[in-house]
DRENDO-1510 file (C-alpha; in Angstrom, 1 decimal, always signed):
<recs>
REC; n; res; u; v; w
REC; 1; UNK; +10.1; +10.6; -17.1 .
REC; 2; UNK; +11.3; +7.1; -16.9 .
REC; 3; UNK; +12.7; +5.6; -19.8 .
REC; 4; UNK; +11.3; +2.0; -21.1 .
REC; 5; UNK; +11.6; -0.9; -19.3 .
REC; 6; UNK; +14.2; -2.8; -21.7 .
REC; 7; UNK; +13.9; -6.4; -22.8 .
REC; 8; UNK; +15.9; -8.6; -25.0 .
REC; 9; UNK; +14.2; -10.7; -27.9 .
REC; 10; UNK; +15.7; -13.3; -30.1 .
REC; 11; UNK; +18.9; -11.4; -30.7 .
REC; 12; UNK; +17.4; -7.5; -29.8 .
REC; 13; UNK; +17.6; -4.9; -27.3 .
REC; 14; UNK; +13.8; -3.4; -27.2 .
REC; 15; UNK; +11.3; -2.0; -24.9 .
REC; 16; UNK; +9.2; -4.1; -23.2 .
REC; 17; UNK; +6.3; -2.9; -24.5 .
REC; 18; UNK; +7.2; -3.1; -28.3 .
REC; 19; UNK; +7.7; -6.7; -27.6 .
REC; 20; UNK; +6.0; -9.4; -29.3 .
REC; 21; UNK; +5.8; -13.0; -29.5 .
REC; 22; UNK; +3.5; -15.2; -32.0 .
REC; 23; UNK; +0.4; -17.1; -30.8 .
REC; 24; UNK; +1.7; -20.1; -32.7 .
REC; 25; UNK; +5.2; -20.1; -30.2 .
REC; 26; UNK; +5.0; -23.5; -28.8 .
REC; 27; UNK; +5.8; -21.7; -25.4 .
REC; 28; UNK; +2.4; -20.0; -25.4 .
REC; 29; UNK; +0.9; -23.6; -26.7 .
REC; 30; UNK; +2.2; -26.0; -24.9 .
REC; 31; UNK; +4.0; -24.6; -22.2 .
REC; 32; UNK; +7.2; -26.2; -24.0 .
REC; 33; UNK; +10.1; -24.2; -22.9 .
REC; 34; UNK; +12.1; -23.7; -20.0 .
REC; 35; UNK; +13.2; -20.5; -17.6 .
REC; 36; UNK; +15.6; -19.2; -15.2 .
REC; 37; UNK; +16.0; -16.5; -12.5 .
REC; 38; UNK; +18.7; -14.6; -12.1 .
REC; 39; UNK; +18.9; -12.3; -9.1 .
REC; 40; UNK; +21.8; -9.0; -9.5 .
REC; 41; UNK; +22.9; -7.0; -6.6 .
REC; 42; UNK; +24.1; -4.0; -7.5 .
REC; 43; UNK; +23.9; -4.8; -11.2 .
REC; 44; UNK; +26.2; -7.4; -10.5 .
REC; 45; UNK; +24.4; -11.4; -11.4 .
REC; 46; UNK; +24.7; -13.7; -8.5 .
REC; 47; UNK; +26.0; -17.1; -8.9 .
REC; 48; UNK; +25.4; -16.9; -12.4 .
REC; 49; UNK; +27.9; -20.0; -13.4 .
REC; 50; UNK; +25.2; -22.2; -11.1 .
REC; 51; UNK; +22.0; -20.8; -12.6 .
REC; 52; UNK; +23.4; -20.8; -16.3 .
REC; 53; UNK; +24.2; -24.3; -15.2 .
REC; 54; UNK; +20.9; -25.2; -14.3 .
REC; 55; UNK; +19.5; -23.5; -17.4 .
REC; 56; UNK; +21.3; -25.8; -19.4 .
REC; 57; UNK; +20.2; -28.7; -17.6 .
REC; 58; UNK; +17.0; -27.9; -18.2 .
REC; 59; UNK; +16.9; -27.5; -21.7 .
REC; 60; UNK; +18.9; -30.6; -22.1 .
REC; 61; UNK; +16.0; -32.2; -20.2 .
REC; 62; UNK; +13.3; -31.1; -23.0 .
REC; 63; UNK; +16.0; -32.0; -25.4 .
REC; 64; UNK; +16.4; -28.6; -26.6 .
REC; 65; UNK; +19.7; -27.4; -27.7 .
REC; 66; UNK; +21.3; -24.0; -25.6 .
REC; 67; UNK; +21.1; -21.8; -27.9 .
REC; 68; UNK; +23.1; -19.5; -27.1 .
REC; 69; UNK; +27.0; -19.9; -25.3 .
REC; 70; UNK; +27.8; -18.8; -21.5 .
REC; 71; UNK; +29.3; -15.7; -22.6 .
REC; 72; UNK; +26.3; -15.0; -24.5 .
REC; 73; UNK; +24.4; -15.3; -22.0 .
REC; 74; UNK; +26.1; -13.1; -19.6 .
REC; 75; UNK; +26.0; -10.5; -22.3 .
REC; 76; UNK; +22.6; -10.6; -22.8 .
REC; 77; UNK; +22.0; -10.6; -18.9 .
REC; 78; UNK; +24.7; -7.6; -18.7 .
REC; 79; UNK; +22.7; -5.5; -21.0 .
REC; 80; UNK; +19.4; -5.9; -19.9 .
REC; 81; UNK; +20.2; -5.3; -16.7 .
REC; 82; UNK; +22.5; -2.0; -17.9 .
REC; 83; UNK; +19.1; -1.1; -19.8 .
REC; 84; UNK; +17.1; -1.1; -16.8 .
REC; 85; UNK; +19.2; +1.0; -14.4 .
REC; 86; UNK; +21.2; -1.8; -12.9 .
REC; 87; UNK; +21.1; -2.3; -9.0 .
REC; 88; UNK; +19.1; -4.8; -7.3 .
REC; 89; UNK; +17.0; -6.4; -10.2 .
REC; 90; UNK; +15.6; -9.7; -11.2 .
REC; 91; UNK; +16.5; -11.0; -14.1 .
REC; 92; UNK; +13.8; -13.6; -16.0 .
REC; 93; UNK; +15.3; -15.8; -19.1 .
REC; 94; UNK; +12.8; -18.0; -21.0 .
REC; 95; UNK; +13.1; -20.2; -23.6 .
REC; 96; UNK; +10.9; -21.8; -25.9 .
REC; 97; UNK; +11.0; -24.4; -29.0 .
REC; 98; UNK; +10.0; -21.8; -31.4 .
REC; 99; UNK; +7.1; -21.1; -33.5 .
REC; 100; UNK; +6.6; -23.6; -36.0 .
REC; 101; UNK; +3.9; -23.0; -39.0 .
REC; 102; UNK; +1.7; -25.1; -37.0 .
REC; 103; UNK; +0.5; -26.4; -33.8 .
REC; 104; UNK; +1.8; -30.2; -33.5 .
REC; 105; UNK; +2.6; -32.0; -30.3 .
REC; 106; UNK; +5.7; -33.7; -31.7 .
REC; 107; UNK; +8.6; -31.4; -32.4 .
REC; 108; UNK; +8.5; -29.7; -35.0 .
REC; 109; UNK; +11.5; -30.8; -37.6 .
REC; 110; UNK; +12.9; -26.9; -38.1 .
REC; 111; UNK; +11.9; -24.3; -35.4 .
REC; 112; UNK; +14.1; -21.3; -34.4 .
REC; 113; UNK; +13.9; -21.3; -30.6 .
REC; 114; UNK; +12.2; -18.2; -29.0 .
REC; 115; UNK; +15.0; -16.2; -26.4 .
REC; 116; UNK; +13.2; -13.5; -24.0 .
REC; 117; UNK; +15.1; -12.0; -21.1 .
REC; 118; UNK; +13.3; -9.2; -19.0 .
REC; 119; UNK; +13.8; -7.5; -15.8 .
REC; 120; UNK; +11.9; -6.8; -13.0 .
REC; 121; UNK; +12.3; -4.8; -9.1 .
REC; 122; UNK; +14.0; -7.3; -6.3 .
REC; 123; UNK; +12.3; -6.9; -3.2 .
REC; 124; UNK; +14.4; -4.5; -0.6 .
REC; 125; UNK; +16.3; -6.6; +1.1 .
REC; 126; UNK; +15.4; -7.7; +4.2 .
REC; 127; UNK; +11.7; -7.6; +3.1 .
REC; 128; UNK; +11.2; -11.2; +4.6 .
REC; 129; UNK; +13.2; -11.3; +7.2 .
REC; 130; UNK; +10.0; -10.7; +9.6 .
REC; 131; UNK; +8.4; -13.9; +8.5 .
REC; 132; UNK; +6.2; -15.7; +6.4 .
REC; 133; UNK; +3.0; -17.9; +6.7 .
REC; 134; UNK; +2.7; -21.2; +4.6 .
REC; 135; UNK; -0.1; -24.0; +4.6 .
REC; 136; UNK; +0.1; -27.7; +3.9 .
REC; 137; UNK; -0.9; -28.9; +0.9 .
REC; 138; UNK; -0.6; -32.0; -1.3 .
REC; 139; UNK; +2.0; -31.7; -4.4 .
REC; 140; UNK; -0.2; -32.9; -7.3 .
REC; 141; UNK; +2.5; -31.1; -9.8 .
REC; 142; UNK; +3.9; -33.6; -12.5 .
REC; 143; UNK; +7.2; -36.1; -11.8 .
REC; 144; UNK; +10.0; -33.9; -12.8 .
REC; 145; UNK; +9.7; -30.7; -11.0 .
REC; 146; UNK; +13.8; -31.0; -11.2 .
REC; 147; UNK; +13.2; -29.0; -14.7 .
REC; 148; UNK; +12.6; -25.8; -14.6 .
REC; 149; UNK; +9.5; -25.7; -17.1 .
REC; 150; UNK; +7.5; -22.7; -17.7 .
REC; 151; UNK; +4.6; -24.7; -17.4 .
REC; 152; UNK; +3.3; -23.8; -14.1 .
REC; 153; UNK; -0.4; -23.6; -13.3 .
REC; 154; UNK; +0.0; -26.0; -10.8 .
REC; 155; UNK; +2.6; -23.6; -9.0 .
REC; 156; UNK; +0.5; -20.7; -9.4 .
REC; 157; UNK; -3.3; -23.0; -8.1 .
REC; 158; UNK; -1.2; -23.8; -5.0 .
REC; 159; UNK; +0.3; -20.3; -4.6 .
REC; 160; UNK; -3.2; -18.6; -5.0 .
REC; 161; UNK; -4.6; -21.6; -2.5 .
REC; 162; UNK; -2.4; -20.4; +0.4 .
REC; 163; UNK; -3.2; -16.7; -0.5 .
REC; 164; UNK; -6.5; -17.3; -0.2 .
REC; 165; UNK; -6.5; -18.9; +2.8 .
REC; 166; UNK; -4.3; -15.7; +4.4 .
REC; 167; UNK; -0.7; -17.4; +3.9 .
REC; 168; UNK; +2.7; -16.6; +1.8 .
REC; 169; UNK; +3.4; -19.3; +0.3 .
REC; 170; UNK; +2.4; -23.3; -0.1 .
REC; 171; UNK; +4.7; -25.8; +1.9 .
REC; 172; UNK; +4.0; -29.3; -0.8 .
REC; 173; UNK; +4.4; -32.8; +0.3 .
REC; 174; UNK; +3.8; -36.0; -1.7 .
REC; 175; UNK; +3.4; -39.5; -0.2 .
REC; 176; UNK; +4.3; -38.2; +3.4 .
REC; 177; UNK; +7.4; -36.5; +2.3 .
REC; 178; UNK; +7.7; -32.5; +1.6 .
REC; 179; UNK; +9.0; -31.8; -1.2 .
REC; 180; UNK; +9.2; -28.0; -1.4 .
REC; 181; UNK; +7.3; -24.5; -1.7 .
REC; 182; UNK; +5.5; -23.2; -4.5 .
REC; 183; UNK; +8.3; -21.4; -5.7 .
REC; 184; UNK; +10.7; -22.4; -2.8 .
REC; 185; UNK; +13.2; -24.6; -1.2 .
REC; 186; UNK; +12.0; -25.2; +2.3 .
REC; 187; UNK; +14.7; -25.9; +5.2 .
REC; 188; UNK; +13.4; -26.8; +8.7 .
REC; 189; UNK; +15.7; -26.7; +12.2 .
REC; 190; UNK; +15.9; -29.4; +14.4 .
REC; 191; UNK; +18.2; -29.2; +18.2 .
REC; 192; UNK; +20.2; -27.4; +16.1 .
REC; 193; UNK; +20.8; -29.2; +12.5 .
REC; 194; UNK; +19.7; -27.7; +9.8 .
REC; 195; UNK; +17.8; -29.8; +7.6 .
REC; 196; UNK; +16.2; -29.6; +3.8 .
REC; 197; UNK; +15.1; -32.5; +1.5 .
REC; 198; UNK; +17.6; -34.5; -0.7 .
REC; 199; UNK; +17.6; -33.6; -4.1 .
REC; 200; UNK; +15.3; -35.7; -6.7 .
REC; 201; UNK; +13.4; -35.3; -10.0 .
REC; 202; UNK; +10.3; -34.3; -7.7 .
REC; 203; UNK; +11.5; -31.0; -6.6 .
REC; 204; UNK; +14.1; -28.2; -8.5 .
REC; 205; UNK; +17.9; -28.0; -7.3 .
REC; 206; UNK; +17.3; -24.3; -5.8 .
REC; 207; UNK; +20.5; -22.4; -6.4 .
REC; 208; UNK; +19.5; -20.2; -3.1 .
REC; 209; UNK; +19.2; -24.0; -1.5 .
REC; 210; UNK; +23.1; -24.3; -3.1 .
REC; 211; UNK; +24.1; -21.1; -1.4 .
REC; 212; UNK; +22.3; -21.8; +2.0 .
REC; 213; UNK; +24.4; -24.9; +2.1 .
REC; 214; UNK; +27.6; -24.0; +1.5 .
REC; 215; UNK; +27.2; -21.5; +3.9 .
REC; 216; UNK; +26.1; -23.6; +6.6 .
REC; 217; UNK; +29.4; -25.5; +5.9 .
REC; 218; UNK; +31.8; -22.5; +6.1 .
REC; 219; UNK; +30.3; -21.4; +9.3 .
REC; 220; UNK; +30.3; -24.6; +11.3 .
REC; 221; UNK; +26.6; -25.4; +11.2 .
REC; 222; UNK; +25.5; -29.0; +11.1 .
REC; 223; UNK; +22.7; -29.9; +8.4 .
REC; 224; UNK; +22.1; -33.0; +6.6 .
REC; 225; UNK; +19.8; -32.9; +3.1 .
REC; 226; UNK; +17.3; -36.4; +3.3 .
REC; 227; UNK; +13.4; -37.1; +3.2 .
REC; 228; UNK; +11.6; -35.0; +5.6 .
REC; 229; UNK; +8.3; -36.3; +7.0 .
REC; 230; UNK; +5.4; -33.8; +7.2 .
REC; 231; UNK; +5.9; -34.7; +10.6 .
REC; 232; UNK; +8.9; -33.8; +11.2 .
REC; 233; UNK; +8.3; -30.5; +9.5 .
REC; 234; UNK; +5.5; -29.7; +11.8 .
REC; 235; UNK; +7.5; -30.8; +14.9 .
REC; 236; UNK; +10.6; -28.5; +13.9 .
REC; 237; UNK; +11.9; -25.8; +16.3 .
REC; 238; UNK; +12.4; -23.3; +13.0 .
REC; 239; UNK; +10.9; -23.7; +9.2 .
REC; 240; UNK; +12.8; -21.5; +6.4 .
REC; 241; UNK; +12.1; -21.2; +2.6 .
REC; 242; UNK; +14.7; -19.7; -0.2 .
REC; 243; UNK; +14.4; -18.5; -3.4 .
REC; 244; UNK; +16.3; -16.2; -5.7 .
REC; 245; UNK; +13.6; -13.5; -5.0 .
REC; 246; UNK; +13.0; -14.6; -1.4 .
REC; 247; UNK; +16.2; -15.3; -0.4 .
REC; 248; UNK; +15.6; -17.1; +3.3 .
REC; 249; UNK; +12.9; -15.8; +5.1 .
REC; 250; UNK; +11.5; -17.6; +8.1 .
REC; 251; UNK; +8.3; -19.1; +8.2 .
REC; 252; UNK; +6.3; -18.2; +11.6 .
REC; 253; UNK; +3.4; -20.5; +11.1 .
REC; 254; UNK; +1.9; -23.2; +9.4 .
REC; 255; UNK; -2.0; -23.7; +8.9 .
REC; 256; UNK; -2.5; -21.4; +11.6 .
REC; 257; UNK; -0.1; -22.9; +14.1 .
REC; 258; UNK; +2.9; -21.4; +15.1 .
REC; 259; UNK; +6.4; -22.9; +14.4 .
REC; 260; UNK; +8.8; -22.7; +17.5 .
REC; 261; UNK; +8.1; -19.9; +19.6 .
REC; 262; UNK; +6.3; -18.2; +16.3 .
REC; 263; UNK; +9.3; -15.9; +15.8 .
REC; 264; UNK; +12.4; -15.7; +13.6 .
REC; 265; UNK; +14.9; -18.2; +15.4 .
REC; 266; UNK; +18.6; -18.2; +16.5 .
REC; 267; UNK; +19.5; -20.2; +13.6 .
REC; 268; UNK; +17.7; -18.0; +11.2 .
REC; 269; UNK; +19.1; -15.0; +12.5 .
REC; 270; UNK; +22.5; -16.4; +12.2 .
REC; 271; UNK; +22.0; -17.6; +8.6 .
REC; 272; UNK; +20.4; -14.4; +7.5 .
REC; 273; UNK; +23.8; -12.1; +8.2 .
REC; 274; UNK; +25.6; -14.8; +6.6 .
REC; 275; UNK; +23.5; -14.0; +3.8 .
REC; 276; UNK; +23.8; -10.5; +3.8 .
REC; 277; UNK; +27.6; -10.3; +4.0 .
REC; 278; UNK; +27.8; -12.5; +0.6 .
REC; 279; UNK; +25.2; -10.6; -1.0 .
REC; 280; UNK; +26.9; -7.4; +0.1 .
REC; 281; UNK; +30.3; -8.6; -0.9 .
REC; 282; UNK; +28.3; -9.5; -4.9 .
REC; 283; UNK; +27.3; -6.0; -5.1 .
REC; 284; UNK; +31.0; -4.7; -4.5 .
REC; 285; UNK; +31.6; -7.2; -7.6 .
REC; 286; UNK; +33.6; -9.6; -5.3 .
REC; 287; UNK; +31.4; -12.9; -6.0 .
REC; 288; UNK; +29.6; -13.6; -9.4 .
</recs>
């Protein structure tokens, strides 16, 4: 029989199931709080200095107070991930401001925050290497997508839009310019140059995205990171999009029409055994 899925709540080891959270947790509320993904191959968090990074940038942003220290954290994410059977897992950290006596919209003057950190399966790896479909659609989302906030119905109205309409994922552009998935970074190929869009408070600094970068630079391939028409996007010989959970995964058509030949490209390829070799070398405990 297989044991309880284990979770980790303001301070605790528990099962899942046991946990609990009140109604009154401004989280739940408000959607006041910020999250973070952590992906682990072979029990071993990747790039965990950048996503505890980004954590704290977050909460800074809300002008919430970390509240717990890096070593902390990686002790928390250690045993959660131990508790669940280690290997390939997904690791989910949210925090909110707490659950004051009542519901307010300022902050409340003394509020404990709220810690949860849970695990779930990764996808096998390789599991989007075939391809993905995306549609078009306009980013209504708010101004400062740059946080990490678990506030996200418009993520999820957009997701379920391009699931409806037989796609993956949602490809988002706002005044002419994409900004970025659903719940991705998207990347396009041009004649060869890689290409994403800069980083601003409209979309969130991917830590894939970080990753795909730096190893375009090691290997020699040209990209440049700058607005991207929806245009352009729809011209380009191959369309990509990156998340912790995703990894890169091609896109083979958008709207119903094929990008490039409709097929994972060269560049793709190329970028995908990059990939594989530095998640590899993560679960041999060579790159944290």
């Amino acid at each position: 029989m297989a044991l309880p899925a284990t979770c980790y709540l303001n301070g605790e080891l528990m099962a899942l199931a046991s946990a609990r959270i009140s109604p009154l947790d401004r989280g739940f509320l408000f959607g006041d709080g910020v999250y973070e993904v952590v992906p682990c191959y072979g029990g071993v968090p990747f790039r965990l200095d950048a996503h505890l990074r980004r954590l704290e940038n977050s909460l800074a942003a809300i002008g919430l107070t970390n509240p717990l220290s890096a070593g902390d954290w990686t002790e928390v994410f250690e045993q959660v991930c131990r508790g669940n059977g280690g290997g390939d897992q997904s690791l989910y950290a949210q925090v909110t401001r707490g659950c004051p006596e009542q519901r307010s919209h300022e902050f409340p003057e003394h509020s404990e925050p709220t810690i949860f950190v849970m695990s779930s399966s990764l996808p096998p790896a390789g599991a989007f290497a075939d391809g993905l479909h995306a549609t078009l659609r306009e980013d209504l989302r708010w101004a400062r997508c740059d946080i990490k906030a678990v506030a996200l119905l418009p993520n999820v109205l957009l997701r379920q839009e391009a699931v409806a309409a037989g796609a993956d994922e949602a490809i988002l552009h706002r005044d002419g310019q994409i900004t970025e998935g659903a719940a991705s970074t998207v990347f396009l190929v041009r004649d060869g140059v890689l290409i994403t869009p800069a980083l601003h408070p409209g979309l969130l600094p991917g830590v894939t995205r970080e990753v795909v970068l730096e190893l375009a630079e090691q290997h020699g391939l040209p990209f440049q990171c700058r607005p991207v028409a929806v245009e352009e996007l729809q011209a380009a010989d191959e369309v990509w999009l990156a998340s912790a959970t995703k990894e890169v995964a091609p896109v083979l058509g958008i709207d119903g029409r094929p990008v490039g030949d409709g097929a994972p490209g060269p560049v793709f390829r190329a970028m995908r055994d990059w990939f594989t070799r530095l998640r590899d070398e993560t679960a041999r405990g060579r790159q944290t």
